[in-house]
C-alpha positions, 0 to 999 in steps of 0.5 A: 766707293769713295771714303766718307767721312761724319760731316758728310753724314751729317754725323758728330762723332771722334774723329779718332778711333773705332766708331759705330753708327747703328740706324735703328728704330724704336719697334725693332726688337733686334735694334734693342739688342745692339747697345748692351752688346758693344757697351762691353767694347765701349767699357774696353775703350776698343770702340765707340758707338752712336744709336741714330733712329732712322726717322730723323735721318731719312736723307742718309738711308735712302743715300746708303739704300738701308733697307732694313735695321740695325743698319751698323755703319762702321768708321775708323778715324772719322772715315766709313771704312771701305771694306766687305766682309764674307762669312761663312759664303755669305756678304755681312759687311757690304763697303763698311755696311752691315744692314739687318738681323745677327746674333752675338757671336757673329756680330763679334766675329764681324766686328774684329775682322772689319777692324782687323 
């Protein structure tokens, strides 16, 4: 996969950085989870995020194959990273897309790893 960039998603955004898209929906309970959760890395100026209700961006999920939210589409310097990420045997991260449910503790591990 070629690296992306926000303009080719459609997507204001820095073009410097750590920046998250999270793909979310109003009736998901898991997508209502994610901001008080990365707020903290936000507060450490670590990363910046962006929530994007899938409804207004229909083009971009069937593109990307979302099948399910949050979807988090992680991006470094204005680019959607290039990287897949195994934990535990298990793909969480799949060419810079992390698609479904997670808790805190995982979601931690994965964000530190994908930056790494």
């Amino acid at each position: 996969m070629k690296k992306r960039n926000l303009e080719e998603f459609g997507i204001s955004g820095p073009k410097q950085g750590r920046f998250i898209i999270i793909l979310i929906s109003k009736w998901c309970k898991s997508c209502k989870l994610l901001s008080p959760f990365l707020e903290k890395y936000r507060q450490q100026n670590y990363l910046e995020f962006r929530e994007i209700e899938i409804g207004t961006k229909s083009k971009l999920i069937s593109e990307l194959k979302i099948t399910a939210v949050p979807a988090l589409l992680f991006f470094n310097n204005g680019k959607l990273l290039n990287k897949s990420l195994e934990i535990n045997g298990e793909m969480v991260v799949k060419d810079g897309i992390m698609i479904g449910s997670f808790n805190s503790e995982l979601l931690e591990e994965i964000i530190h790893k994908i930056y790494s």
